[in-house]
C-alpha positions as CSV (number, residue, x, y, z in Angstrom):
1,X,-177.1,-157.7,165.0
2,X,-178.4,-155.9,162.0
3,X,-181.7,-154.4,161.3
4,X,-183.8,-152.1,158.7
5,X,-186.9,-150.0,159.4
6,X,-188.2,-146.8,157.8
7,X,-187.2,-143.5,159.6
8,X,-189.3,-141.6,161.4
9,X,-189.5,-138.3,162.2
10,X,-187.4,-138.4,165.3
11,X,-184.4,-140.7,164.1
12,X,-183.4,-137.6,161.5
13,X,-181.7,-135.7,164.3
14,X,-179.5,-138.6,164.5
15,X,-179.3,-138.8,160.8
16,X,-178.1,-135.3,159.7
17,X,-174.8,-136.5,162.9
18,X,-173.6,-139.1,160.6
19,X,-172.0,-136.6,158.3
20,X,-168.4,-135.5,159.7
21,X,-168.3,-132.6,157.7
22,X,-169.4,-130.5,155.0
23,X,-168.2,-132.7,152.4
24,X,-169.6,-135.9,153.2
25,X,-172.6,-134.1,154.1
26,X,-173.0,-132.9,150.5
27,X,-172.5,-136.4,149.3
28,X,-175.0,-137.5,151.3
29,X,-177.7,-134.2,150.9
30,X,-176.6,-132.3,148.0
31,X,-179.8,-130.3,148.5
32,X,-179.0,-130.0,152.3
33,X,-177.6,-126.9,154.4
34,X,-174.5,-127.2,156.1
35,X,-175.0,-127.5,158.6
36,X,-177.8,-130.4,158.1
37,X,-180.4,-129.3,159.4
38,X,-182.8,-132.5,161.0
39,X,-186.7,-130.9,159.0
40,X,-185.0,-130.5,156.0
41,X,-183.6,-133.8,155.4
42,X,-186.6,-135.4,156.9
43,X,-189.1,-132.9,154.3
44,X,-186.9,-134.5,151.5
45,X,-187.3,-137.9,152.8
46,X,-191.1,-137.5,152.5
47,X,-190.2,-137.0,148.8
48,X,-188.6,-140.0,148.2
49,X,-189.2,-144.2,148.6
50,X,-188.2,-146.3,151.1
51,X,-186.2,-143.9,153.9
52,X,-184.6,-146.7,155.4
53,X,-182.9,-146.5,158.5
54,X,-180.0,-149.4,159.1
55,X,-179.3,-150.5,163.0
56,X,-176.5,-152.5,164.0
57,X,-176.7,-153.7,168.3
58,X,-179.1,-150.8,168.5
59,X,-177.5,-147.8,167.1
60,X,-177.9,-146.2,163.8
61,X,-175.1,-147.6,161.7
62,X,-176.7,-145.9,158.3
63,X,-179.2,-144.2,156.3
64,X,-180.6,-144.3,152.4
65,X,-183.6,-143.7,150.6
66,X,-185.2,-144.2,146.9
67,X,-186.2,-141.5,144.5
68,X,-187.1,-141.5,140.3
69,X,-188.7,-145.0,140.6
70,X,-190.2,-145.9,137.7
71,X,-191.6,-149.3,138.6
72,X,-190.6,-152.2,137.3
73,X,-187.7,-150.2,135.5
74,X,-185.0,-148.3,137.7
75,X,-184.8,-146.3,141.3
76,X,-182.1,-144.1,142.1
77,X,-180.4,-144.5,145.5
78,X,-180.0,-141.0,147.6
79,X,-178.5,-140.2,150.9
80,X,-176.4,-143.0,151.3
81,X,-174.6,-142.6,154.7
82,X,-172.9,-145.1,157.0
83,X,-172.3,-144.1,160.6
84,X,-168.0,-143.6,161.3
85,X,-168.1,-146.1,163.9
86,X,-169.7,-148.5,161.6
87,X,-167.2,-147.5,158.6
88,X,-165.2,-150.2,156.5
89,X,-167.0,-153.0,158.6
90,X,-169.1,-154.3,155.7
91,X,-172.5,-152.7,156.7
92,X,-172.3,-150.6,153.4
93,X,-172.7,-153.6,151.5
94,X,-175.8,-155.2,153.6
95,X,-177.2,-151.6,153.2
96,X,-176.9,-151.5,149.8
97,X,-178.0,-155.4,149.5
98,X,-180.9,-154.9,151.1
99,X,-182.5,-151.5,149.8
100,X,-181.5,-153.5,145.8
101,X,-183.9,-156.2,147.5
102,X,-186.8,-153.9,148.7
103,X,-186.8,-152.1,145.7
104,X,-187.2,-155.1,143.6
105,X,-189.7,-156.2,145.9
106,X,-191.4,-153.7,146.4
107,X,-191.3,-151.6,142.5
């Protein structure tokens, strides 16, 4: 089962463990430190829209966020990350699907 919430403070340290190395990491947090370090992603998240936090049978299965919303207009997606576990299972898609749905809701 799949679900979406926004991110708290906490979930980050599990966040910045999706990354499985310093290249996906940069893909994910070009802005980050390698390695991530938990208060700096979250700080950046508190920057953006929408941190949403993806769970699939109650683990983290992904991560993404909005940023240079101009409402009604465009967002830009950020920090797009799927947990390896979770990898070429679909959930990329459903994440994607579902921030394109919030945003349009939402801005």
């Amino acid at each position: 089962m799949i679900s979406f919430r926004l991110a708290e403070k906490e979930d980050f340290k599990a966040i910045i463990a999706l990354p499985q190395n310093a290249e996906e990491a940069y893909y994910m947090f070009p802005r980050g430190t390698w390695p991530l370090q938990a208060e700096e992603l979250y700080l950046a998240s508190l920057e953006r829209k929408l941190p949403v936090l993806m769970e699939r049978d109650g683990r983290i299965a992904g991560y993404c966020s909005m940023y240079n919303v101009t409402e009604g207009e465009v967002a830009w997606l950020g920090n797009v990350i799927v947990s390896p576990d979770a990898r070429g299972s679909g959930v990329s898609a459903e994440l994607l699907g579902y921030m394109m749905e919030q945003g349009k809701a939402q801005f």
